[in-house]
N, C-alpha and C positions, 0 to 999 in steps of 0.2 A: 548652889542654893537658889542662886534667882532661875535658873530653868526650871525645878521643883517649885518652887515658886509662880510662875508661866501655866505650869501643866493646873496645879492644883486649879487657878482662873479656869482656864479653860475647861475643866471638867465640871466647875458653878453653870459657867454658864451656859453649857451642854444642857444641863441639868434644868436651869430654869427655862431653858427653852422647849424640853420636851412637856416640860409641866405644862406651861401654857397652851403646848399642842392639846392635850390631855384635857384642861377645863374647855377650851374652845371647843372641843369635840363634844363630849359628856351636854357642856350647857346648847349645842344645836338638837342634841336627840331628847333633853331634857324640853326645848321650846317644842320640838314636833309630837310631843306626848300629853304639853299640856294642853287643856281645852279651849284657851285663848288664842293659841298660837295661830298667826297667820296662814292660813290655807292659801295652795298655791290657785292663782287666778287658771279660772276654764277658759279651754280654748279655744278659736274665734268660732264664733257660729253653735256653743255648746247648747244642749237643748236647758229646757229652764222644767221646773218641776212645781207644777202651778197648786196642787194638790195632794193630800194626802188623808187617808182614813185608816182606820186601827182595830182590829178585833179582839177580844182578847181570847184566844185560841192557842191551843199547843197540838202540835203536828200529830203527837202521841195520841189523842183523842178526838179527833177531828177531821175533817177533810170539807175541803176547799174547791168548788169548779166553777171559772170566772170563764163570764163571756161577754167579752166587748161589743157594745152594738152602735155602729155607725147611722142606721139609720134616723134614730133622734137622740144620740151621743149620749146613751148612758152605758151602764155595766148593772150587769145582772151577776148576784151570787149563789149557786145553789151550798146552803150550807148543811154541811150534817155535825153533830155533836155524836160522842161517843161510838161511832156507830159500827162497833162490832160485838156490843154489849146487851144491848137495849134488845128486847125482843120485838118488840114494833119500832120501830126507827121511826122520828119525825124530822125529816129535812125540810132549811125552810129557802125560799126564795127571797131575795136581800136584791131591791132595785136604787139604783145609785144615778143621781144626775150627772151630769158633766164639771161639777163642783164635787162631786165626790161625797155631797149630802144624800142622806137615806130617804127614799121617796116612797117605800113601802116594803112590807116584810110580809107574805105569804105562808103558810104552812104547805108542806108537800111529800105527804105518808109516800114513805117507802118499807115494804115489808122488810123483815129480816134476812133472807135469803138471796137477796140482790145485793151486787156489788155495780157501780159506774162501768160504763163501758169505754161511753160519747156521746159528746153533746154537739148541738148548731144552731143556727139562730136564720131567723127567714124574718127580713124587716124587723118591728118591735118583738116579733115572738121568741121565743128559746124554748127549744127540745132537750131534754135530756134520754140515753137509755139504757138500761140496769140490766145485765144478766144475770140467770139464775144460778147461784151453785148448788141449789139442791136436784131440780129439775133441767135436765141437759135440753137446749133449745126454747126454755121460758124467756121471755123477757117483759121489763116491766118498761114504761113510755111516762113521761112528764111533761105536759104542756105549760107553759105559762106564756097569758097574754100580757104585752106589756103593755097596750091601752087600758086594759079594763082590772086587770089583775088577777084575772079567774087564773084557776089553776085544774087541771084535768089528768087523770090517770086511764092507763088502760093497760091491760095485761095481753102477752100475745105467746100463743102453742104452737110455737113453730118448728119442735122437735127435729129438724132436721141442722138447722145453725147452731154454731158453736162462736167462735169468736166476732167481735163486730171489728172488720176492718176500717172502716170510711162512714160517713154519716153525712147525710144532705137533706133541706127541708125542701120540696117544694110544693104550692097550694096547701099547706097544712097537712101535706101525705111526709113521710119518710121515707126517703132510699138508703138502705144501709147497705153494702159490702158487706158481705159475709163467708168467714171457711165454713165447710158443711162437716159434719158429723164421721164422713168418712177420713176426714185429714189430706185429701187428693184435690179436691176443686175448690173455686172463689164463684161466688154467683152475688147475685143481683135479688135485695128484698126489700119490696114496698108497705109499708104499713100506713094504713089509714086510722089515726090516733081517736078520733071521734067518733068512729063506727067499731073498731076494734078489729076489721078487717084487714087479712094480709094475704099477701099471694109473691111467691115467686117466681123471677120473670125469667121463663125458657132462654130469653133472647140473649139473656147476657149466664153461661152458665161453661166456666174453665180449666181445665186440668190446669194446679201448679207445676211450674214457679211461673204459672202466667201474670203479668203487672198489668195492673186496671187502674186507668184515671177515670173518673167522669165528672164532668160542670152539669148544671141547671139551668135553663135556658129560661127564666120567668114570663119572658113576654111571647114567647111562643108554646107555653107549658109543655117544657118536654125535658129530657137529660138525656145525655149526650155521654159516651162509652167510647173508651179510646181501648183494646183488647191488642197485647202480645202475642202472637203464635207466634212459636217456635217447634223444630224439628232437631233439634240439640244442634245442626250445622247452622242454620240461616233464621232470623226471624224478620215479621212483618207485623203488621199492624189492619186491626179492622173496627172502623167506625161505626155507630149502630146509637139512632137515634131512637128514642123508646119515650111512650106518650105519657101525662104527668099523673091521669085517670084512670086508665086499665091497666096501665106496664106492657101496651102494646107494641110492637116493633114498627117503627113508620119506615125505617128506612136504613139501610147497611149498604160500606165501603170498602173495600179493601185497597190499603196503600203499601205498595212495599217496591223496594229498587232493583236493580238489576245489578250483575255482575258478579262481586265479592260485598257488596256492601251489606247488613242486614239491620233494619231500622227496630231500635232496641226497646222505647216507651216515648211516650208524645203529649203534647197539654194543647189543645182543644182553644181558639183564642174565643172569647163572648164575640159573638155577633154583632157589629155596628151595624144600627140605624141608617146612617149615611152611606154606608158602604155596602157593594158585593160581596168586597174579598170576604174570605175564609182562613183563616192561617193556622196551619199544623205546625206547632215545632218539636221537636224534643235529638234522640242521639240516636247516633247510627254507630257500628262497629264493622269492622276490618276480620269476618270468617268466625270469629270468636264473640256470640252473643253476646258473653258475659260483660266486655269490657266495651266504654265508650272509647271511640275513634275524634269524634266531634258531634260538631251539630247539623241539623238538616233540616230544612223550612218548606213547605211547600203552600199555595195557594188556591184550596178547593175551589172556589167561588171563579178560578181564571180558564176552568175548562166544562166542556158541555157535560152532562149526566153522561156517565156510562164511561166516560175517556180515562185517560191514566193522566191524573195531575203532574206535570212536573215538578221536581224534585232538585234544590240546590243543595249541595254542601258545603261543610264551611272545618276541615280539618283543624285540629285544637292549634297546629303549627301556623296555621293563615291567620290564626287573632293576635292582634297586638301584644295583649297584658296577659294570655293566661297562663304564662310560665312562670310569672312576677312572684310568684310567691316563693321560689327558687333563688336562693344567693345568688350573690353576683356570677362567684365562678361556676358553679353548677351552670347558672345559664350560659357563658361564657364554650363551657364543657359542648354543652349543650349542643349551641348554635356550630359549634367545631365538626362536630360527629354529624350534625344533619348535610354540613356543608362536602363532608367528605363521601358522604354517602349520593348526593346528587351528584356528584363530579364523577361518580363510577357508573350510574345510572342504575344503582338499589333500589332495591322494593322499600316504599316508606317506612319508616318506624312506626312501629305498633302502639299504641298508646294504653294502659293498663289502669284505665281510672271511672271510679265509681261517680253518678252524677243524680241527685235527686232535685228534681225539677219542680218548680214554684208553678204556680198560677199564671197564665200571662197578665199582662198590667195591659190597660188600653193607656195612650198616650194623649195630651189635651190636643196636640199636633197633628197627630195619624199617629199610625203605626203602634207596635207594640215595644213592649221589654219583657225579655224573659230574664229568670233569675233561677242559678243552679248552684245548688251545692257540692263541691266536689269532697267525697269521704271516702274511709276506707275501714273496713271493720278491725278493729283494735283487740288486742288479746294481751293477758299477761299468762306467765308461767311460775309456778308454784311448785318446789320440792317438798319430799312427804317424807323421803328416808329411803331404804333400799327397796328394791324391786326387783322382778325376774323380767329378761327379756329371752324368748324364747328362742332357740337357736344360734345365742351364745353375741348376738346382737346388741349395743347396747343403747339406752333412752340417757340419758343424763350419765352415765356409766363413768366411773374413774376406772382407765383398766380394762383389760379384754377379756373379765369375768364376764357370764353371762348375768352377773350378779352387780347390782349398778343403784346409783340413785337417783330413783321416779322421778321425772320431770312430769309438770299436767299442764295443758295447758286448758285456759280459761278465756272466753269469749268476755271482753270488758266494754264492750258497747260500741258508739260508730264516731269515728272521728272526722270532724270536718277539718280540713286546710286551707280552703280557700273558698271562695264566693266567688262566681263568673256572673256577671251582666252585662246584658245583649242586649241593642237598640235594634228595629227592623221596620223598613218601613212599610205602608199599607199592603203592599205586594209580596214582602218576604226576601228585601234587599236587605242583608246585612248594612247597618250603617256605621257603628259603633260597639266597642266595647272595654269593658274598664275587670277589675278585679279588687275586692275588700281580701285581704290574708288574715285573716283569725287568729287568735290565739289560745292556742289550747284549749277548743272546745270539743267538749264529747257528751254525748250522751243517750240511752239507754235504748229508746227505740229510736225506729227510722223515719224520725219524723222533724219536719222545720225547727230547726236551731238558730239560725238569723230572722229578725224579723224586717219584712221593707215596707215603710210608708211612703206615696208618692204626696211630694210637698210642692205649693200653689204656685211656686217657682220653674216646676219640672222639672228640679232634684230629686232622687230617692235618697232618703236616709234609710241605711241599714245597720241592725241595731241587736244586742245581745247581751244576759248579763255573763258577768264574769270576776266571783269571789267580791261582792259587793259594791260593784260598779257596773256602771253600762256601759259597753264599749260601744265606737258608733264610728260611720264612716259618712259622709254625705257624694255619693257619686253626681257628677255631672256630665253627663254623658260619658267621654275617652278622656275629659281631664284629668292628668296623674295625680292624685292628693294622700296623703299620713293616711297609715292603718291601724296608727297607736292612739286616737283619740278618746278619753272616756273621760267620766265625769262620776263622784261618789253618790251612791243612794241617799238621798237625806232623807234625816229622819224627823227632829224636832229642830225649829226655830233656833238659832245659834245661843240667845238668857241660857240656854236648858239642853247643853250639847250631849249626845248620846254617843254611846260607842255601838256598833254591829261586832257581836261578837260571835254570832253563827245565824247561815242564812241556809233554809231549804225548800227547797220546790220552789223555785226562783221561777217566775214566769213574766212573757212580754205578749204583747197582740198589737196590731195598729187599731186605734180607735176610731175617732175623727180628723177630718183639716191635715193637721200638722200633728196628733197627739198621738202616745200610746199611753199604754196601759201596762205598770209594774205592778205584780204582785209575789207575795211567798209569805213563807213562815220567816220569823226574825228573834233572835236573842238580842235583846238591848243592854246596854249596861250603860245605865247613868253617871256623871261626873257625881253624883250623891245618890245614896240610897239603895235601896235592892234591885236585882236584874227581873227586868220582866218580859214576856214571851207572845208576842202577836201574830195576826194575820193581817198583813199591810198591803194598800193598794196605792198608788204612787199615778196622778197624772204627768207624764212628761213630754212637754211641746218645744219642736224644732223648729 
């Protein structure tokens, strides 16, 4: 009886002990759901979020094209309502200061038949340009001055362009990247928005899959063309500077290595005042075009007209961090297999990785930083039910019927993994380099997904959102630092806390100093009352 007795205790207070596991639990997710609950403090150095504006916009009716402007730190909006309704569209220009107050609102007719292409901005100005979907090679142009506030239209027949790849202002003229009508080449198109004048420029004109970078040289008025050739074995690279007023050719380079090496796309560094140098960087590969090897820097400004610049390499194995985005034991693996293969005296490992190259940064020091993304095209696969394969072969098949179930596969946009940044100095000596790892970012086209501002410090913070936060890193130089840092979008003042309950078209740009610029669509939902749907812009300073 008193063991029955013993067990009976013992199983109360089993019992009152899992209970109070049970309220203790329940009341911590109950404190993280209400709206008072303490938020966990940001972490050191997190940026602060000094402003915010609000439209009342829904994604479903509207569109949004923001563009940060550094030179007297505002943000321009070009806004459209409805616009695939309306048979004259009126989109309007929405100027914003550095407090994120409205400093003027412009109308800016866009016919019905244009759709946004790409926009840029050259000091206070902002370009925008529309293609036509009725007329194949139309396109429409938008000017706004940001001193004066005029706003200017011009229409251009240029029937031979079809997509706008790249967009650049300079003098008030536009250089756009353009496919051409046959679906085969990239070429080079100047528009002169105030005359209405256009002309395509001979000098820059490419059989695909050639890759075309070009900068704008403002205080020399001219743009600057970095052009791939390839031979499907080897490729090289040809420089070709072209005038800011006719689209005349002043001057062409050809750069490219010997051996097995083949230099694969390159970024062009701006021209210092104080300096000769000239710095070419971008990737080289190992026989196989397609794929970067590493990096390769050379210094035009270090050899006479006419001579072959020399050329460093910098194999992705020679960088300290760029494997870091790799586990432990992968790298571990890693460093095993390379060790074994030097010890037998192998041919090096190939490296099979895709790299989209940033802008150079000039440094307050000297030198530069480059900044690459490393990605790789993402696909999912989709079963539909059975299918034939011909020859008794099978695609997703249960079975060695020739009769199986379809698998498809689907292109689902371009994933980055990781972030490489390279320090270099005036000459093109590697000095440094560091790696931000991402987190599951992807997206649609092939274009900048991190954003870098360089801070008064000579840190860069790099920055990105991610499911209603902004993730961020702050590099200094080779110092190792956290990849996991981010901090929540806010939205209203804590009286009046808000929920984000769907965000889209999530965008970032460096603004001014220290700041960037958040923008998207947003579902709110109030601790009271109805949910309602904006277009928000967010200043956020590191």
């Amino acid at each position: 009886m008193a063991f029955l007795v013993s067990c009976l205790r013992a199983r109360r207070s089993l019992f009152g002990l899992l209970t109070a596991l049970l309220w203790a639990t329940a009341g911590t997710a109950l404190a993280q759901h209400r709206p008072d609950a303490a938020a966990a403090p940001p972490p050191p150095g997190a940026p602060v979020q000094t402003a915010r504006v609000e439209l009342k916009l829904e994604s479903y009716n509207s569109e949004v094209h923001v563009q940060a402007l550094a030179a007297d730190s505002s943000v321009v909006l070009l806004v459209g309502q409805d616009p695939r309704h309306e048979p004259d569209r009126q989109f309007t220009f929405q100027h914003y200061d550095q407090r994120l107050r409205l400093r003027r609102e412009r109308p800016a007719p866009v016919p019905a038949e244009y759709r946004y292409a790409r926009s840029c901005a050259e000091g206070p100005a902002v370009f925008a340009l529309f293609r036509s979907t009725v007329h194949d090679g139309r396109l429409w142009a938008l000017a706004y001055d940001g001193r004066s506030g005029a706003v200017r239209t011009q229409e251009f027949d240029t029937r031979l362009s079809r997509e706008v790849v790249d967009l650049k202002a300079l003098d008030g003229r536009l250089f756009a990247n353009v496919l051409l009508a046959d679906g085969q080449h990239v070429t080079a198109l100047l528009l002169d928005v105030p005359t209405g004048r256009f002309q395509y420029l001979p000098a820059v004109y490419e059989p695909l899959p050639t890759q075309l970078s070009f900068a704008t040289d403002a205080a020399r008025r001219r743009a600057e063309y970095v052009v791939s050739q390839t031979n499907g074995r080897k490729s090289r690279l040809l420089l070709k500077q072209v005038s800011a007023d006719g689209g005349l050719l002043l001057h062409s380079q050809y750069v490219q290595a010997e051996n097995d090496r083949s230099l694969i796309t390159a970024q062009l560094a701006p021209l210092a005042h104080d300096s000769a140098a000239r710095l070419l960087t971008g990737t080289y590969s190992l026989r196989d075009p397609a794929y970067a090897q590493g990096l390769f820097v050379t210094d035009l400004g270090a050899v006479p007209e006419g001579q072959r610049p020399p050329l460093r390499f910098y194999d992705f194995l020679n960088l300290k961090h760029f494997f870091d985005y790799l586990s432990p034991g992968h790298q571990a693996r890693l460093r095993r297999r390379i060790e074994r293969r030097v010890a037998s005296a192998s041919p090096p490992l190939r490296w099979h990785y895709h790299l989209l190259l940033h802008e150079l940064l000039p440094q307050p020091g000297g030198g530069y930083v480059l900044v690459a993304e490393a990605y790789f095209p993402h696909y999912r696969y989709n079963g539909y039910g059975y299918g034939y394969s011909p020859g008794g072969g099978r695609y997703g098949a249960l079975g060695p019927s020739p009769y199986g179930l379809s698998t498809t596969r689907v292109f689902d946009g371009y994933q980055t993994t990781h972030v490489l940044v390279c320090g270099f100095d005036a000459h093109g000596a590697l000095t440094w380099d560091n790696v931000y790892v991402v987190n599951d970012l992807r997206r649609d086209d092939l274009e900048e997904a991190v954003r870098v501002q360089p801070l008064p410090d000579g840190r860069l913070a790099l920055a990105y959102f991610d499911d209603d936060h902004l993730r961020y890193k702050l590099i200094d130089r080779a110092t190792p630092g956290p990849d996991d840092l981010k901090v929540p979008l806010q939205t209203t003042a804590p009286p009046a806390p808000e929920k984000i309950a769907d965000s889209e078209q999530s965008g970032l740009q460096p603004w001014y100093g220290s700041t960037f610029v958040a923008s998207g669509y947003q579902r709110l939902r109030p601790s009271r009352g109805p949910e309602r749907q904006v277009f928000f812009l967010n200043a956020v300073a590191f």
